[in-house]
N, C-alpha and C positions, 0 to 999 in steps of 0.2 A: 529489576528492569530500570534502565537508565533511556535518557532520551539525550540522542545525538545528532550533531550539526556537522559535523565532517563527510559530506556526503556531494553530491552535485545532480541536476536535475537536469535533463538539456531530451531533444528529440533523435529519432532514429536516423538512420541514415533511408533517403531517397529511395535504393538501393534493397535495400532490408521492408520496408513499407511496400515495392512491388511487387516482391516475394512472396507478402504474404497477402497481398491483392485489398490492401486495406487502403482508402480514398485518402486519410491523414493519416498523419505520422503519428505515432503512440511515443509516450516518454518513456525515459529510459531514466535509472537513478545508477548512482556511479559509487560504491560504498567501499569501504576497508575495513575487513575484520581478523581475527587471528590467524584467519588461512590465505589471507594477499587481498589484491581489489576487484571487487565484480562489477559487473554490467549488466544490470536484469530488466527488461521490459515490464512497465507497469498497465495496468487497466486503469489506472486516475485519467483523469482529460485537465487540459490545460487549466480551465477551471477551479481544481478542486484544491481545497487547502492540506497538504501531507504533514504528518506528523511521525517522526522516525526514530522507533525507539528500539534498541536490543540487551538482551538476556541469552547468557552464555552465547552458544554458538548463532542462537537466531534474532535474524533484524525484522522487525516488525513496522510496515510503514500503513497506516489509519489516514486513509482519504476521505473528506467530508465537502459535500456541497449542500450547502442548506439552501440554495435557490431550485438545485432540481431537487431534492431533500435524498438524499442519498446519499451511506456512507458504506465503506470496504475496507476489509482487510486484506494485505496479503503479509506471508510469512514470506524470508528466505532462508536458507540455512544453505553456508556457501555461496556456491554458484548454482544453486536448485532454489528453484520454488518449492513449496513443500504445502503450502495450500494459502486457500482465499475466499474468502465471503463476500458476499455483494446485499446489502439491506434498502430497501425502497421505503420512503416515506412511511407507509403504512403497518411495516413492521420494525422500524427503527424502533419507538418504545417498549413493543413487548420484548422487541432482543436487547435492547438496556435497564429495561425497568424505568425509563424515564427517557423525553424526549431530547437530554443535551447532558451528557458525561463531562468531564476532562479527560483530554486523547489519552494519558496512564488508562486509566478507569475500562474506558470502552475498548480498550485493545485488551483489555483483563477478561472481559465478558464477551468482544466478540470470539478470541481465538477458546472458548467453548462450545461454539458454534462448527470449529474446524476439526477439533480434534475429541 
């Protein structure tokens, strides 16, 4: 697993946000992998610090805000989501073993959680 910076981070379109009857915009990350470039809507908030890392086919991005103490995984693989976790303050520790990883680490132990 490698962690990568070729990527972009920007919001949905107006458009796409009324669609789905949501009051804000949801971010959108913009990535390039062996199979061309996607565009996949994220669950982070503007907020939260991303960390985006892939192995073979799948990109893995680990969102953390330690102010509302919550952190998430989602996978992609392609242009699919393929799953995601979402952990609250209270069980951050038991699903790391400890209350503060490095983003490697915690993407190792949350995506056990997924699959």
């Amino acid at each position: 697993m490698h962690r990568i910076d070729n990527y972009s981070i920007g919001k949905e379109s107006f458009e796409d946000m009324l669609h789905a009857k949501r009051f804000n915009p949801c971010l959108e990350i913009t990535f390039r992998d062996k199979s061309g470039q996607h565009t996949q809507k994220l669950s982070a908030g503007d907020s939260d610090v991303l960390d985006v890392y892939r192995e073979g086919l799948e990109t893995y991005v680990l969102s953390t805000n330690s102010r509302l103490a919550y952190i998430g995984l989602e996978i992609f693989e392609s242009a699919g989501k393929i799953g995601e976790v979402f952990i609250e303050a209270c069980r951050i520790k038991k699903a790391l073993g400890r209350e503060y990883l490095a983003p490697f680490n915690a993407i190792k132990r949350l995506r056990d959680h997924i699959m």
